[in-house]
N, C-alpha and C positions, 0 to 999 in steps of 0.2 A: 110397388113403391113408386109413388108419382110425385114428381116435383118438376117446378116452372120458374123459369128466371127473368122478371119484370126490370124494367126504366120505365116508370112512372107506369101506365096503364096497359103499356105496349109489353105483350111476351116478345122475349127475345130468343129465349131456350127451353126445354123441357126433358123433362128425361123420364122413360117408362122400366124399372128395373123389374127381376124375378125378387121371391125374398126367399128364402133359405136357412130356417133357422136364427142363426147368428150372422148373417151375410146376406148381401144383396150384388148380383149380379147386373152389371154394364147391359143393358138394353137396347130400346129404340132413344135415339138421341134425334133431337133437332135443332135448327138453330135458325134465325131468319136470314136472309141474305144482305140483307140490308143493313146488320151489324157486323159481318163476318170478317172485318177487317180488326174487330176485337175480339177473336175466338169468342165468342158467349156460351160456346158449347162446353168448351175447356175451364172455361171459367165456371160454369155449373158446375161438374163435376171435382172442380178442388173444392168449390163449397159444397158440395152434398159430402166427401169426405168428410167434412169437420161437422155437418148435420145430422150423418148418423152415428159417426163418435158420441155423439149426445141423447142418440134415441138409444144407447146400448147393441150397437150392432160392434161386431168384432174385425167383419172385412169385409171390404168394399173388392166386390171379384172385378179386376177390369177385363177380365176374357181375354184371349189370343188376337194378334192384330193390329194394326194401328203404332205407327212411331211413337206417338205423345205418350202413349201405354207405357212403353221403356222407361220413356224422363220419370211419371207419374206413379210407378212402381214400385215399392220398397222391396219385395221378397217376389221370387216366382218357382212357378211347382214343375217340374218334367213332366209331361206324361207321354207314354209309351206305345204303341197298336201291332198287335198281334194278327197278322194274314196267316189262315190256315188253309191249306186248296189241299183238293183231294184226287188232283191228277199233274202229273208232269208238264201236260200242256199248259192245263190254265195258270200255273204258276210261272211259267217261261215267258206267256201271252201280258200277264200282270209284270213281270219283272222287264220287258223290252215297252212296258205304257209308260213304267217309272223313270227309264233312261232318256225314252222321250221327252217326258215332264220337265225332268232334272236340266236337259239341255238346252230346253227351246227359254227355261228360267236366266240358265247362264248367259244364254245370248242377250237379252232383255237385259239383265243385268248390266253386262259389260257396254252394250249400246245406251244405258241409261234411259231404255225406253218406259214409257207408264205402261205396267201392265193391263189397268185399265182403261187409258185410249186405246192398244193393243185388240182387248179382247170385243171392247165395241166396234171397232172398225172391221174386223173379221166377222161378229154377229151381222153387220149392216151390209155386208155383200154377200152372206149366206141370204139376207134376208131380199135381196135384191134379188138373188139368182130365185130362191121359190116362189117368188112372186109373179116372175116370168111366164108366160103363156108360151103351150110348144110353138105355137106358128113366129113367137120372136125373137126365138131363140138363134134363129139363124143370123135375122139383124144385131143384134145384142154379141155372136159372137164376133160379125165382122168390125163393130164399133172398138172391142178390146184389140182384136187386131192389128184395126187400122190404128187404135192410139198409139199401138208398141211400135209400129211401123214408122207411123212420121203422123204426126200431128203437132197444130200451133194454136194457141191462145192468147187472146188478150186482155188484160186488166186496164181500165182507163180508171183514171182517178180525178176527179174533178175538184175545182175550189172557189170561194165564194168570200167575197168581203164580211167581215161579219159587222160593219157597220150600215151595209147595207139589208142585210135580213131585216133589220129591224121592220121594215115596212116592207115583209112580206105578208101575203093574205093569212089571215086564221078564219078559213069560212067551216073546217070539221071541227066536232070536238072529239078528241082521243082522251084516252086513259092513259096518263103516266105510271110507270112501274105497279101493275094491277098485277102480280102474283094467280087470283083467280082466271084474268083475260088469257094467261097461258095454256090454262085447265080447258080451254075451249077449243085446242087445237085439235084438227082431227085431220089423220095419216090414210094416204091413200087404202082401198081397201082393209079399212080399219084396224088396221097393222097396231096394236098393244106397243110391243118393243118401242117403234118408232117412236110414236107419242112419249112415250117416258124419253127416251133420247132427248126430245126438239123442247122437251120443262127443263132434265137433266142441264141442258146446253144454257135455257136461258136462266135458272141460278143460278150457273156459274158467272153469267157474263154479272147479273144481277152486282154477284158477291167482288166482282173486280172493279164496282164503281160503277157500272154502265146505267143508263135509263131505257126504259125500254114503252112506247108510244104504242097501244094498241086499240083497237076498233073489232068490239064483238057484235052479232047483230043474232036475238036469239038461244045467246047462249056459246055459238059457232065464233069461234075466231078469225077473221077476217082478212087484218092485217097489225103484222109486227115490226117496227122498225126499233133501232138503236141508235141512241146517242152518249159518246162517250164527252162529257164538255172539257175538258183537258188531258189530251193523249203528246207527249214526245215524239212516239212512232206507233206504226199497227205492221200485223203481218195478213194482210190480206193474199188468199190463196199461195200461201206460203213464200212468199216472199218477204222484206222488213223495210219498212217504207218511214223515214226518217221526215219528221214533220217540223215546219217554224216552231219557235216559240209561241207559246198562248195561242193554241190552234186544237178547236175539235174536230172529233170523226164522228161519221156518219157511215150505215151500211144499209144497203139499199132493202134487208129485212126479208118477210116473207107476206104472200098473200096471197090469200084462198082462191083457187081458177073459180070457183063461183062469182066471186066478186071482180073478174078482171073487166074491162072496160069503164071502172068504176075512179080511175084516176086514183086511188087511195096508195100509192105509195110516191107519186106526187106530192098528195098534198100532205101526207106526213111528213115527206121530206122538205116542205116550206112551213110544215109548222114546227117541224124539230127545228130548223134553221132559226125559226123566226127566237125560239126559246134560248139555242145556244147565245144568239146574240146579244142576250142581257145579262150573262154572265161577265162577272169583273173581270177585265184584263182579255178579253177572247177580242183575238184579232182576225185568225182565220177559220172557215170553215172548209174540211175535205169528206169529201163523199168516195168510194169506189164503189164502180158496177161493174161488172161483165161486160168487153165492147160488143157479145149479142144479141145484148139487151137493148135492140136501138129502140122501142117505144120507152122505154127511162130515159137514153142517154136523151131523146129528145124532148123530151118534157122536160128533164137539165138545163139543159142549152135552153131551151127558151125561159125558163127564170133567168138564166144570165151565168149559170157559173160558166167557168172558163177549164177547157180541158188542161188538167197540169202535168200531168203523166201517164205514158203508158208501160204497166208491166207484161211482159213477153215469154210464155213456154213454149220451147220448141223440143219435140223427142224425137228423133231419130233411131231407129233400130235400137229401142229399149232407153237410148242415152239422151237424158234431159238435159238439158240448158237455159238460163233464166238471164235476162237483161230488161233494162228499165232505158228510156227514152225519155230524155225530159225537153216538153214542148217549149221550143225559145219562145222567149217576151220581148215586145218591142222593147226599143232602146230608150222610149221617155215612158216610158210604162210603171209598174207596180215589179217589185222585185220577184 
């Protein structure tokens, strides 16, 4: 059972059910990102309840899962699962998997962590460790070491008039929010997982409003940058960085080591600039990069932004610490 949810010519949602006699079961759902600040997905499915009320269907199964499931539910059924093992052991072995399960759930629980950043973040260092070659592993474990040890970072965050962008260069052209230019990403040693992460990551930014400027050459995705055109604050590398009034961000994106020497996220970063600046009411523009990232930080500086802050981790024998520095302004300066 197929059904699609249009604004004018644009799908917005669709939904792929089983059918089952008198019922049709909750399926593949989708929904664009680009509308996702009005459920479209949710909203399909209260109208496909009332569309197969009409085709003579009796019930709409939502399946197990999902909070909106609960609001959107009239009745739900128990069901039950029967373990039968046929040694002492493996029943012990299953019954100390389930205590684990049960525990590691409560903690997640009470810490109100996602279990799904959770479980990707633990996939993405299993997947970093097999990727590993024996001869660097020795490097690799001294690097974990040294971070628990003592290690320091910095986050610089830069800022930029935005009446002045206006007459910055537009000598590339990029694709704004091109959903397919994502599709062209490709993960070292053609690591599957990862790729779906680095899409996963940008619908989401997609669906929080963001724009996303990208340059494919090929097919290959090249580079990605983001512009959010009115942010309050960001939490760049975990920190929350409280921003003027009428002020966008900017993140410095990714780009393919094939393409480096290629200045492309320069010039992304003067063509987003150039765009946030004709948005009503944007007064500031902020970018954060990595301070060691000095070919950005200098290709920054030389368009003209002005370093505004820097954010600071330092660990110490396991124990983190986080402070922010903010670079004084002259006295007849810009505030």
């Amino acid at each position: 059972h197929a059904t699609v949810l249009k604004v004018g010519d644009e799908v917005v949602a669709s939904h792929l059910g089983v059918c089952n006699r008198d019922s049709v079961s909750v399926g593949l759902i989708t929904h664009s990102p680009f509308h996702a600040g009005n459920s479209p997905g949710k909203l399909l499915l209260l109208m496909l309840a009332e569309e197969l009320s009409r085709e003579g269907y009796k019930y709409f199964d939502l399946t197990p899962g999902g909070e909106y499931k609960e609001r959107f539910g009239d009745a739900q059924d128990i069901a039950h699962v029967l373990y039968v093992y046929f040694s002492g052991f493996t029943a012990r072995r299953q019954r100390f998997q389930f205590g684990v399960r049960n525990s590691v759930k409560a903690v997640v629980q009470a810490g109100r962590i996602d279990p799904g950043d959770l479980w990707r973040g633990l996939r993405a260092s299993f997947r970093r460790l097999a990727n590993l070659r024996p001869k660097r592993l020795p490097e690799a474990a001294g690097r974990l070491i040294g971070g628990f040890l003592w290690c320091k970072r910095e986050y610089r965050v830069y800022r930029y008039p935005a009446a002045k962008a206006r007459d910055l260069p537009d000598d590339l052209v990029f694709h704004r929010d091109s959903v397919r230019d994502l599709l062209g990403y490709e993960a070292p040693a053609g690591d599957g997982a990862e790729e779906r992460e680095f899409f996963r990551t940008g619908l989401n930014r997609l669906e929080e409003g963001a724009h996303v400027y990208t340059l494919c050459e090929g097919g290959k995705l090249l580079h990605a940058g983001w512009l959010w055109e009115r942010r309050s604050n960001f939490r760049p590398d975990g920190y929350r960085v409280q921003l003027p009034p009428n002020s966008a961000w900017l993140d410095d994106g990714y780009t393919n080591p094939r393409a480096s020497g290629r200045r492309l996220d320069v010039l992304s970063i003067s063509k987003r600039m150039r765009d946030a600046s004709f948005v009503d009411g944007t007064e500031w523009l902020f970018i954060g990069v990595r301070a060691d990232n000095h070919p950005l930080r200098e290709g920054l500086e030389k368009i003209g932004l002005q370093h505004y802050a820097s954010l600071f981790t330092s660990v110490r024998l396991g124990f983190k610490r986080r402070w922010t520095v903010t670079v004084p302004r002259p006295a007849n300066g810009p505030g």
